[in-house]
C-alpha positions as CSV (number, residue, x, y, z in Angstrom):
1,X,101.8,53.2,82.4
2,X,104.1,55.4,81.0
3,X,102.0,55.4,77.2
4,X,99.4,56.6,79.6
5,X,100.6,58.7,81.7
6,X,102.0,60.6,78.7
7,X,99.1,61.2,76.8
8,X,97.1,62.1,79.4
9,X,99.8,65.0,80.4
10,X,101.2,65.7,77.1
11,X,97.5,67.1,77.0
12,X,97.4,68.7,80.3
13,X,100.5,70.2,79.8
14,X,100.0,71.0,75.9
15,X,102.5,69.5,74.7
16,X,103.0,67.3,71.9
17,X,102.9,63.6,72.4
18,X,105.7,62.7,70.3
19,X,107.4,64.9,72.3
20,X,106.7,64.7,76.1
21,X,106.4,60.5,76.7
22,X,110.1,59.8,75.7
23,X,111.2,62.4,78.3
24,X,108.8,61.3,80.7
25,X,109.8,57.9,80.3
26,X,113.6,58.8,81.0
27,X,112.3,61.0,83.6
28,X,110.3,57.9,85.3
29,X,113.1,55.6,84.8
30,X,116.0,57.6,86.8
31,X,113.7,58.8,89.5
32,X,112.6,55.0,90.1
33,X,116.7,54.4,91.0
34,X,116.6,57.4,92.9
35,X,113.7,56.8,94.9
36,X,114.8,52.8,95.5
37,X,118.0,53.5,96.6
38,X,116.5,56.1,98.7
39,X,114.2,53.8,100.6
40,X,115.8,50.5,100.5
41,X,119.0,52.0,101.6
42,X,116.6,53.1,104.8
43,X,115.9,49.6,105.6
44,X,118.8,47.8,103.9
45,X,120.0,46.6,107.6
46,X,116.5,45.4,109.0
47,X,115.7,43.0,105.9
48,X,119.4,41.4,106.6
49,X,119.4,41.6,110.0
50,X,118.9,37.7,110.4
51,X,121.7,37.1,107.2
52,X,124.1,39.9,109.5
53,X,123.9,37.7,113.1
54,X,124.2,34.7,111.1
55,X,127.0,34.8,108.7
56,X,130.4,36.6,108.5
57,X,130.1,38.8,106.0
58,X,130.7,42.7,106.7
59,X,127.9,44.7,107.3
60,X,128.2,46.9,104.9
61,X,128.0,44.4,102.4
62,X,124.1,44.8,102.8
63,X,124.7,48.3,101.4
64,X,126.2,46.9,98.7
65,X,123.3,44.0,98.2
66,X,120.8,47.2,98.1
67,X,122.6,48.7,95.6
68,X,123.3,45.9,93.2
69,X,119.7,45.2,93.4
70,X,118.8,48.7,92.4
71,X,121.3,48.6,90.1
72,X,120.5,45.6,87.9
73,X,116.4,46.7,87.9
74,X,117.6,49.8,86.5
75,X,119.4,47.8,83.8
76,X,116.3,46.2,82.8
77,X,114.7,49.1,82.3
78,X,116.9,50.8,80.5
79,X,116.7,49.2,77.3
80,X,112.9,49.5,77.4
81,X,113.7,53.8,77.5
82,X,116.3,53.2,75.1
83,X,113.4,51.5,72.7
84,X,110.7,54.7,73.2
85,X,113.5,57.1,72.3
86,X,114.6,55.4,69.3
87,X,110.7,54.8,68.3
88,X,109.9,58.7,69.0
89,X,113.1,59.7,67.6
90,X,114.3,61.4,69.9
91,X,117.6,63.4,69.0
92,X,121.0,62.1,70.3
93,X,122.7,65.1,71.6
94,X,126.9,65.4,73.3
95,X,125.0,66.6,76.4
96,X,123.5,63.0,76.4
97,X,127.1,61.7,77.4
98,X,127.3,63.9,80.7
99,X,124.4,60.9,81.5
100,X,127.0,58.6,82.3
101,X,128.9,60.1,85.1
102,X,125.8,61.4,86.5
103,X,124.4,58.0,87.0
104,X,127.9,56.6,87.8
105,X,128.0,59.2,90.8
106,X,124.3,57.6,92.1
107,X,125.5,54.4,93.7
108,X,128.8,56.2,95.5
109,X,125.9,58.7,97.4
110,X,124.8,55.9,98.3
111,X,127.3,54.0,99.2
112,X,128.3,57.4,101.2
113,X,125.0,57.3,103.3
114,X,125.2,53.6,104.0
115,X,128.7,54.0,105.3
116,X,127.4,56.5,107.7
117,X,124.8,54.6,109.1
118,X,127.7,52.0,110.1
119,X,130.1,54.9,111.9
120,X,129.0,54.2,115.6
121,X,128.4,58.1,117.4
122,X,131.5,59.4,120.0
């Protein structure tokens, strides 16, 4: 999809090839942990419901379930990003390091919006 993709908008856009897929690649790869923690995290608590009334377990472990799972997918696709930017030789920059914290910051928002969905209203 993403060999695709990039051709056909590296020549929409006018851009080089060689140039637009690895960043589109990234680009697709962040925004697909983004967008499942986004809508998972919306119905994290009605896929569990029948694991929250019958077990123990606190419910905002379900949070954390939604996250992991997000989470580890993003894992597996981050070594196939890693392969495109090696193969397009992409240049390794110092800015590429301010990467980590940014991502590291992605499951605390949404641990932060799952906890609010548990506070009950006054």
């Amino acid at each position: 999809m993403t060999l695709g993709a990039g051709v056909l908008f590296a020549d929409i856009l006018k851009s080089k090839v060689d140039f637009f897929i690895p960043y589109l690649c990234l680009g697709l790869t962040v925004w697909t942990l983004i967008s499942a923690s986004i809508v998972e995290g919306s119905t994290a608590f009605l896929g569990a419901g029948l694991l929250i009334k019958n077990s123990t377990l606190p419910i905002f472990m379900q949070v954390l379930r939604t996250i992991w799972r997000n989470l580890i997918v993003f894992a597996h696709n981050i070594p196939v990003a890693a392969a495109v930017c090696i193969y397009f030789r992409l240049p390794v920059q110092p800015t590429l390091l301010l990467a980590i914290p940014g991502l590291g910051s992605k499951p605390n928002h949404a641990l932060e919006a799952g906890g609010q969905i548990m506070i009950p209203a006054p």
